[in-house]
DORO-977982 format. One line per field, with one value per residue (C-alpha): residue number from 1; x, y, z. Coordinates in nm, 2 decimals. Layout:
N
k = [NUM; ...]
east = [X; ...]
north = [Y; ...]
up = [Z; ...]
// end
This chain:
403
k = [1; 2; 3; 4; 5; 6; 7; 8; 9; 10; 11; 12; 13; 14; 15; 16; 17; 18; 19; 20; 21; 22; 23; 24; 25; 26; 27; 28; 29; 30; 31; 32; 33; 34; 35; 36; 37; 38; 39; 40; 41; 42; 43; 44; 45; 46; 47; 48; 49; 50; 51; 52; 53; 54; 55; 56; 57; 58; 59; 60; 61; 62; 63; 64; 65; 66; 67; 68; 69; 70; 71; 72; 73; 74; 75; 76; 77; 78; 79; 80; 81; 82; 83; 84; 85; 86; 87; 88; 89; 90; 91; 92; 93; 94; 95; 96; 97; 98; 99; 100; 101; 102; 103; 104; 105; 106; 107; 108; 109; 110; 111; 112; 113; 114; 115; 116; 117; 118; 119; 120; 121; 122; 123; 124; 125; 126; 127; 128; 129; 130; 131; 132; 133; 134; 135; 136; 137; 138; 139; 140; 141; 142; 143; 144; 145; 146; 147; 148; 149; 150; 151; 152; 153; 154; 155; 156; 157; 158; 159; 160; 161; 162; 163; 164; 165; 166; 167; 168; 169; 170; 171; 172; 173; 174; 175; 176; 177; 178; 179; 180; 181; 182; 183; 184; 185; 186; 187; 188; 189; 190; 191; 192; 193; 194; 195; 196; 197; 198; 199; 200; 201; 202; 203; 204; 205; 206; 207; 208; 209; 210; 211; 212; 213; 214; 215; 216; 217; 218; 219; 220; 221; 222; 223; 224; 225; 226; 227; 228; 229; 230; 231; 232; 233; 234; 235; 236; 237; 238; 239; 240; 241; 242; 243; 244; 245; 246; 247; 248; 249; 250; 251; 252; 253; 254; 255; 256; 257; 258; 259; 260; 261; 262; 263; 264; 265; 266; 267; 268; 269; 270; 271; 272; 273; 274; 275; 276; 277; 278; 279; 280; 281; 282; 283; 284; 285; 286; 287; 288; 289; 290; 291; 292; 293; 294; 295; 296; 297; 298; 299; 300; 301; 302; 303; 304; 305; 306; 307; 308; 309; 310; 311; 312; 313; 314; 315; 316; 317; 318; 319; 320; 321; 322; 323; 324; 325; 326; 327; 328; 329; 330; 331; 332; 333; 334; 335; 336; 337; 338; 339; 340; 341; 342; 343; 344; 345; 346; 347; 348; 349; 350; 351; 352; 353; 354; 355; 356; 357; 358; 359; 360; 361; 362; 363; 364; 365; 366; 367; 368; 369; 370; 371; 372; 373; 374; 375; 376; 377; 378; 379; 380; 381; 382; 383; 384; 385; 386; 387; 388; 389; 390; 391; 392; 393; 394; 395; 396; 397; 398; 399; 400; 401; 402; 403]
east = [0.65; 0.34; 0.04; -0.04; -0.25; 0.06; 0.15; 0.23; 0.13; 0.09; -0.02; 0.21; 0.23; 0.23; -0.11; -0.36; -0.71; -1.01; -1.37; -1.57; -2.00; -2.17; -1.94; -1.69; -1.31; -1.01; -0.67; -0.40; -0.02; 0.30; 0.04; -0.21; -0.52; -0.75; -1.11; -1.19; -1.53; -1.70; -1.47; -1.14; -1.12; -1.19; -0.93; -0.68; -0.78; -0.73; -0.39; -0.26; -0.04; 0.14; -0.05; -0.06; -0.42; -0.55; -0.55; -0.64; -0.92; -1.00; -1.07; -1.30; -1.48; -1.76; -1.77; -1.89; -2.23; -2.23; -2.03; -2.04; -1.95; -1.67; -1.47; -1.55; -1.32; -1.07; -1.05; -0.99; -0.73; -0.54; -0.61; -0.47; -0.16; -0.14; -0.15; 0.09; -0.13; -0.08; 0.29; 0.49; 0.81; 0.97; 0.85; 0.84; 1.22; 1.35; 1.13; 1.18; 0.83; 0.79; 0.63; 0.92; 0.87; 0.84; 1.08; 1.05; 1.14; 1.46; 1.51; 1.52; 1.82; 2.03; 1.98; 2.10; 2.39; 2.50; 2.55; 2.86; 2.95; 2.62; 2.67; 3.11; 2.98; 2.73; 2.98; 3.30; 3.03; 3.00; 3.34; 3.40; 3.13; 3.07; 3.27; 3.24; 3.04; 2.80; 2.42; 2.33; 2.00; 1.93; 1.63; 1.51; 1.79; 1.70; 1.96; 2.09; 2.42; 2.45; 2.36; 2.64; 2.84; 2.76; 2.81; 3.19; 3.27; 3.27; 2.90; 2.82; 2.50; 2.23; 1.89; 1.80; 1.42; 1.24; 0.84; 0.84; 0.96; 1.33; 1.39; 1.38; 1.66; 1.85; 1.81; 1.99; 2.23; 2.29; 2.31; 2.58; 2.81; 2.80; 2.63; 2.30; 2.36; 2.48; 2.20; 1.83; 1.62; 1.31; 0.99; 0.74; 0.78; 1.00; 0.75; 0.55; 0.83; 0.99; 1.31; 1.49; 1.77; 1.81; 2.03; 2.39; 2.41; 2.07; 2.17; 1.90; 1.88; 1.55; 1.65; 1.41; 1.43; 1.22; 1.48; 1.19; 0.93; 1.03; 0.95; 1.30; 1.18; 0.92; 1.14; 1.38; 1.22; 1.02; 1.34; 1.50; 1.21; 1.21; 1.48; 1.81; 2.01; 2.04; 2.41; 2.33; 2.48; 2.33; 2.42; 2.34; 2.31; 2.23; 2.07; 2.06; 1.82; 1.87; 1.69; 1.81; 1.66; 1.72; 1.58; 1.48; 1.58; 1.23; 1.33; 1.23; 1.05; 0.76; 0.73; 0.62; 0.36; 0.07; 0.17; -0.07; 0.04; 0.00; -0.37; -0.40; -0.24; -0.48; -0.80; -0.69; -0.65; -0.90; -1.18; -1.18; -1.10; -0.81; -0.76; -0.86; -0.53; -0.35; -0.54; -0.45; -0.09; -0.05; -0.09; 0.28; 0.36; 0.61; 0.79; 1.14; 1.42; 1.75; 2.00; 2.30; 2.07; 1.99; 2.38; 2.33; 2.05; 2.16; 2.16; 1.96; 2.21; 2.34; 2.12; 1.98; 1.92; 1.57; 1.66; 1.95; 1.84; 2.02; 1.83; 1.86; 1.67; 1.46; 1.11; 0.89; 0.79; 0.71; 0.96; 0.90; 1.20; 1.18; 1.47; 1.56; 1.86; 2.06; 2.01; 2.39; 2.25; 1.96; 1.74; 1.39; 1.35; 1.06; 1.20; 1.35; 1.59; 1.57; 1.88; 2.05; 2.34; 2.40; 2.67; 2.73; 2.98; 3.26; 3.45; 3.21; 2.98; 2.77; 2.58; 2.37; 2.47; 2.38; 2.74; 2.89; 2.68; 2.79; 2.60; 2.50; 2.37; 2.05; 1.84; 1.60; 1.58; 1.23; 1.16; 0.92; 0.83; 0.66; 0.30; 0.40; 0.83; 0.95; 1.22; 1.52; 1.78; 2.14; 2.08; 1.73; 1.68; 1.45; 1.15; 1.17; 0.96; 0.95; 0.73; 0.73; 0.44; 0.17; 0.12; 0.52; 0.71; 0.59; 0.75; 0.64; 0.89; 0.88; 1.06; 1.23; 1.34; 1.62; 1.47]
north = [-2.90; -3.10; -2.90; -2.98; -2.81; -2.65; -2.54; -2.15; -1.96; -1.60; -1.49; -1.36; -1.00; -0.91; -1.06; -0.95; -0.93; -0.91; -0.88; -0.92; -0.94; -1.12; -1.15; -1.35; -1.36; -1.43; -1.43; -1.37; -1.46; -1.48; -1.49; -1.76; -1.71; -1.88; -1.88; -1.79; -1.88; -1.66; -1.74; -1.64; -1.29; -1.39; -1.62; -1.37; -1.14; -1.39; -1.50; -1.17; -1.19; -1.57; -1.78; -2.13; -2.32; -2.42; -2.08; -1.94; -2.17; -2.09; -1.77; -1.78; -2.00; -1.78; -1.75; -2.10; -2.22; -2.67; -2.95; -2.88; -2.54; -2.65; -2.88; -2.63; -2.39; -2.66; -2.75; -2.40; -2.27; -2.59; -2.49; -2.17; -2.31; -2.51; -2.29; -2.08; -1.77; -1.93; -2.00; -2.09; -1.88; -2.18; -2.09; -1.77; -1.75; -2.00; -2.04; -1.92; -1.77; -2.00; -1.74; -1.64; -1.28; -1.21; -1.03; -1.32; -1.59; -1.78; -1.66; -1.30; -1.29; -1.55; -1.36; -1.01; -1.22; -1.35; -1.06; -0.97; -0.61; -0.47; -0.63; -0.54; -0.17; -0.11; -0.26; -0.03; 0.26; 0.16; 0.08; 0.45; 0.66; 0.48; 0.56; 0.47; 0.74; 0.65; 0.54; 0.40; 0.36; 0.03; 0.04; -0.30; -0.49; -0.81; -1.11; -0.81; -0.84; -0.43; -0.38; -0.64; -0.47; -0.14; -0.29; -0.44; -0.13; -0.03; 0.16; 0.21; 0.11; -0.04; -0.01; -0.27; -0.22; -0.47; -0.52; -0.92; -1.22; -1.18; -0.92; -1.30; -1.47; -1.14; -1.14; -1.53; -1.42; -1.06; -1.32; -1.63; -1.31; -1.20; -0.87; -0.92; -0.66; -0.39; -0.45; -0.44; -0.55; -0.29; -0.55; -0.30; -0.02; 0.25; 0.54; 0.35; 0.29; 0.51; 0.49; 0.57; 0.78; 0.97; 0.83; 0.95; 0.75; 0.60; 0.28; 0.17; -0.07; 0.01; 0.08; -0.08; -0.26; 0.08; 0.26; 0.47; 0.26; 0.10; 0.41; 0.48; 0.85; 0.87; 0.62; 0.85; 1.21; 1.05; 0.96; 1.23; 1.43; 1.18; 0.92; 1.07; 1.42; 1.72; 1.67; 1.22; 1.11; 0.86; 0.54; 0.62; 1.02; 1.02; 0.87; 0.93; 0.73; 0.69; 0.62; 0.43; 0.44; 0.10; -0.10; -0.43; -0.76; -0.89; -1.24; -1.05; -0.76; -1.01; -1.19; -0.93; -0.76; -0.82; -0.82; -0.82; -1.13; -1.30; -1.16; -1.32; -1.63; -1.70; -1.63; -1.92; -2.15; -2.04; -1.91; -1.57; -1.23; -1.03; -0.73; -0.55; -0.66; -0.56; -0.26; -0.23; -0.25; 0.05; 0.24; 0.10; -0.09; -0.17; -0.51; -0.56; -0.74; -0.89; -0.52; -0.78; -0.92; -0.55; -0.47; -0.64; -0.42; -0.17; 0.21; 0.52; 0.73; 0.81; 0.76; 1.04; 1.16; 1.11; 1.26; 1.35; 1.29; 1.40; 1.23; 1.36; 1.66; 1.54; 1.63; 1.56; 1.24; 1.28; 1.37; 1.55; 1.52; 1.66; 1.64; 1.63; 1.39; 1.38; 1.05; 0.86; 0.52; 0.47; 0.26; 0.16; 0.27; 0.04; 0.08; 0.25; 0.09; 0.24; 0.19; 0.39; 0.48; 0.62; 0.74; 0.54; 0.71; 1.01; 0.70; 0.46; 0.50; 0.19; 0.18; -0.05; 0.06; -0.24; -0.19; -0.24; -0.44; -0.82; -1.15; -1.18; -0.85; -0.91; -0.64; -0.60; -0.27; -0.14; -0.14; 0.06; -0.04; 0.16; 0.06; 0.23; 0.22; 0.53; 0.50; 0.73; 0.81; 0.99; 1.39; 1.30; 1.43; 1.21; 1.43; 1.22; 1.29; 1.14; 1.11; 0.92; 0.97; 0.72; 0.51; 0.46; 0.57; 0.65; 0.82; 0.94; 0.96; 1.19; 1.23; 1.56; 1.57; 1.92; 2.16]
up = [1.79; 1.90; 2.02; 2.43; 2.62; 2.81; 2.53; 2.50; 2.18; 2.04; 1.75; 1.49; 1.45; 1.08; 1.00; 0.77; 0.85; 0.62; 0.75; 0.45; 0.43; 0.60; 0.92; 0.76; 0.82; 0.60; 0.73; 0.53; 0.63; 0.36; 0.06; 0.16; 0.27; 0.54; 0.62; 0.94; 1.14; 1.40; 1.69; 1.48; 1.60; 1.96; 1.99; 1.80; 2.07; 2.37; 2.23; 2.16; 2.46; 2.51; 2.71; 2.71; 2.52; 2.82; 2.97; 2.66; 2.64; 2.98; 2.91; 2.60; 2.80; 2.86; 2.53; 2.46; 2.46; 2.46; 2.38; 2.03; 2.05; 2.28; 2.02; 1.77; 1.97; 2.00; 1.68; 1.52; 1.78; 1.64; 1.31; 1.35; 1.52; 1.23; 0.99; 1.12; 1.27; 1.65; 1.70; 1.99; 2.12; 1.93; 1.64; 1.69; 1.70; 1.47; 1.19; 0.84; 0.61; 0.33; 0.15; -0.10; -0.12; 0.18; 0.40; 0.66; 0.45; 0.37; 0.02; 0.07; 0.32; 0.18; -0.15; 0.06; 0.22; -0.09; -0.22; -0.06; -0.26; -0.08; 0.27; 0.24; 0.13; 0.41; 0.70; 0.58; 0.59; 0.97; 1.04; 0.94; 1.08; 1.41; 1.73; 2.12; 2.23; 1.98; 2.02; 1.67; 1.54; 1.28; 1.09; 0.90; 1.14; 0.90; 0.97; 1.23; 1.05; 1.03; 1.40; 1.50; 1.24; 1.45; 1.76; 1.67; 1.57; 1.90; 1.91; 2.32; 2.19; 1.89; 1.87; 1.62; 1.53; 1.27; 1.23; 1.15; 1.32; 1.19; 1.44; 1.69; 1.51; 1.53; 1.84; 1.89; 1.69; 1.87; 2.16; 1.96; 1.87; 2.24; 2.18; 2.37; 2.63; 2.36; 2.11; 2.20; 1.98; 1.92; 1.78; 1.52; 1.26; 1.33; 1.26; 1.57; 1.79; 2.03; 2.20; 2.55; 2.42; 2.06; 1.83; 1.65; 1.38; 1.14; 0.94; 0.74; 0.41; 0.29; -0.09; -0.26; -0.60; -0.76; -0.51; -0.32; -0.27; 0.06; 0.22; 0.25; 0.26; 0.48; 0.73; 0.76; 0.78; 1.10; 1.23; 1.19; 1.36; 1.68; 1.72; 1.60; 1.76; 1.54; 1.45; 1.33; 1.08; 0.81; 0.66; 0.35; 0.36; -0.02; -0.31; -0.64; -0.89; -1.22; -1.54; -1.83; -2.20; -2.35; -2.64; -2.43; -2.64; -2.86; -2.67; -2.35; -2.45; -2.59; -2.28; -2.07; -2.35; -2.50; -2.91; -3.13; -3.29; -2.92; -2.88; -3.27; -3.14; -2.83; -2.98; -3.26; -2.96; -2.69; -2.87; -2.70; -2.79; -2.62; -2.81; -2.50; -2.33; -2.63; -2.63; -2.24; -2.26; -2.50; -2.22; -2.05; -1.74; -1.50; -1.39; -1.25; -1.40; -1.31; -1.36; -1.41; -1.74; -1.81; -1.87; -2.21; -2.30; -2.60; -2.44; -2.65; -2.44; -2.09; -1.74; -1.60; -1.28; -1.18; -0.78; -0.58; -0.25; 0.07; 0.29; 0.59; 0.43; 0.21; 0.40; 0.07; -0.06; -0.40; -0.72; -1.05; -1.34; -1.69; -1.92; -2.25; -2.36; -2.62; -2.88; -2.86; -3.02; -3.26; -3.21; -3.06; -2.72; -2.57; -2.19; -1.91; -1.67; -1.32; -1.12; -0.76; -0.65; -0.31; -0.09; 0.27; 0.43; 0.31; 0.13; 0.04; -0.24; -0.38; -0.70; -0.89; -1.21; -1.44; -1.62; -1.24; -1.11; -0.99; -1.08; -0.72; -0.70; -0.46; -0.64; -0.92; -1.16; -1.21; -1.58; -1.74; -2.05; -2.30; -2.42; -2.81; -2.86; -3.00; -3.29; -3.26; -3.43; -3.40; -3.36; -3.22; -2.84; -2.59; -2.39; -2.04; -1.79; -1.45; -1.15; -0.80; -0.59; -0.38; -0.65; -0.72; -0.99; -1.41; -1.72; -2.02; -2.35; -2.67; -2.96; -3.05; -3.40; -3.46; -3.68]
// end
């Protein structure tokens, strides 16, 4: 859309702001950052309301001291229209984040659509929980495919509530499938949101791909507190995470650590010592990886249940496990696989099992992988322990060897 001075703009609400020495300003929007000048944070301020540039303008007038000064002004409100950080209502409803992780941006949802096992599981959850007299409750409405889901299972009515600019096309399509006036669309987080009327059912997808660190917890405690009657109900009401001792494949395992030989490698070809990263990665780390490629990856022994979470109790936000399991393979255990399963309604139970998983399963398994594999073998028992806390989620493995 061309930029006129009738033009009416906003800034976008999920914006980062870094005030750094010096006075100086970087923005930071979908991964990319932008310098900022001395007149960035008044004009965010001006057009934190829409209001067309030449009112906007207008009203930082006072703020301007000579020509100069003048076109400066000009020319950085366009630049932050063009960047992105000023949009129009256009914009603001029908544009996609380019930035691929982002929950914004194209990828993500067409990856969550895709995957029509998750999206199937969550609506037959709905179908059966939801009745007429119900007011339900949508937490991370996304595409807003679970709230018109809600709402066409004959809800009396949805509260869809979503922090970025996805909660806009939502809203176009509450309004395509006819459902504007039964679905209102809530804009910010739901722990800072607050509602007319308490809620009877909570729907929320906000597993995340390490199944807890969405704040899937926290999320729903405070809505349990404010938004939702004593007797809710909750899509999920449970979850249960898992852990998996594997021996990751050398063909992945060594792209993800620093080997010796790799550290050996590098210094041949660069000139520079890195046996500090080798040194470093002793110590374990986590990354995620495809759970439908993790399926492949030979098993130590059975999961084990890291937490069993009904969550419509569960008031604390961090988890301890300690367990000792029972060697069923030998082998080299450098990793643990972290996976979720979780009950959606009285019939419907979903799980991301990597043996029952689907190639277009839209989420990732957190892997830990261990900074010193362990070698077992048969009769051999596995000391796991497990903890999930601010920082996310760690384990530490020993070998027990039988007297």
């Amino acid at each position: 859309m061309r930029l006129t001075k009738h033009t009416p703009v906003q800034r976008v609400p999920d914006l980062t702001i870094d005030l750094g020495a010096s006075s100086s300003v970087e923005l930071i929007l979908d991964g990319e950052t932008y310098q900022g000048n001395h007149a960035t944070l008044a004009i965010l301020d001006t057009f934190a309301t829409s209001k067309t540039i030449e009112a906007g303008l207008e009203e930082l007038k006072p703020r301007i001291k000579g020509a100069r000064a003048w076109l400066d002004m000009v020319q950085h409100v366009t630049a932050l229209y063009r960047w992105g950080i000023l949009e129009s209502s256009d914009q603001q409803t029908s544009r996609w984040r380019s930035h691929p992780d982002s929950f914004d941006s194209a990828p993500v949802h067409i990856r969550m659509l895709n995957d029509r096992a998750r999206t199937e599981s969550y609506q037959q959850a709905i179908r059966e929980t939801v009745t007429p007299e119900d007011i339900v409750l949508d937490i991370g409405t996304g595409t807003g495919v679970l709230a018109i889901t809600a709402a066409k299972a004959g809800a009396k009515h949805v509260y869809a509530i979503e922090s970025g600019r996805m909660g806009r096309l939502a809203k176009r399509s509450f309004e395509a499938n006819g459902l504007s006036d039964r679905i209102t669309l809530v804009e910010g987080r739901s722990t800072h949101v607050d509602l007319p009327e308490k809620a009877d059912v909570l729907v929320s997808e906000i597993i995340g791909n390490d199944p807890l660190d969405e704040a899937i917890l926290e999320t729903t405690s405070d809505a349990v507190q404010r938004l939702l009657k004593p007797d809710a109900r909750l899509i999920p009401a449970s979850l249960q995470v898992y852990g998996l001792p594997v021996s990751i494949p050398p063909e992945w395992h060594h792209q993800h650590v620093v080997a010796a030989e790799a550290a050996e490698r590098w210094q041949r070809w660069y000139e520079v010592d890195f046996s500090e990263l080798t040194a470093a990665g002793q110590h374990g780390h986590t990354l995620f990886a495809s759970t439908y490629v993790s399926r492949d990856w030979p098993r130590l022994c059975e999961p084990v249940l890291l937490a069993d979470l009904d969550l419509k109790l569960a008031n604390h936000h961090e988890v301890e496990t300690t367990a000792v399991l029972p060697v069923t393979a030998a082998g080299e255990l450098n990793g643990v696989v972290v996976f979720f399963e979780t009950r959606l309604s009285p019939s419907v139970h979903f799980s991301i099992h990597p043996a029952k998983v689907t190639p277009e399963n839209s989420w990732a398994s957190k892997v830990w992988m261990a900074g010193r594999p362990v070698q077992f073998e048969l009769g051999d028992h596995i000391d796991l322990r497990y903890h999930y806390g601010d920082v996310g989620s760690s384990f530490d493995i020993e070998r027990k060897v039988p007297a």
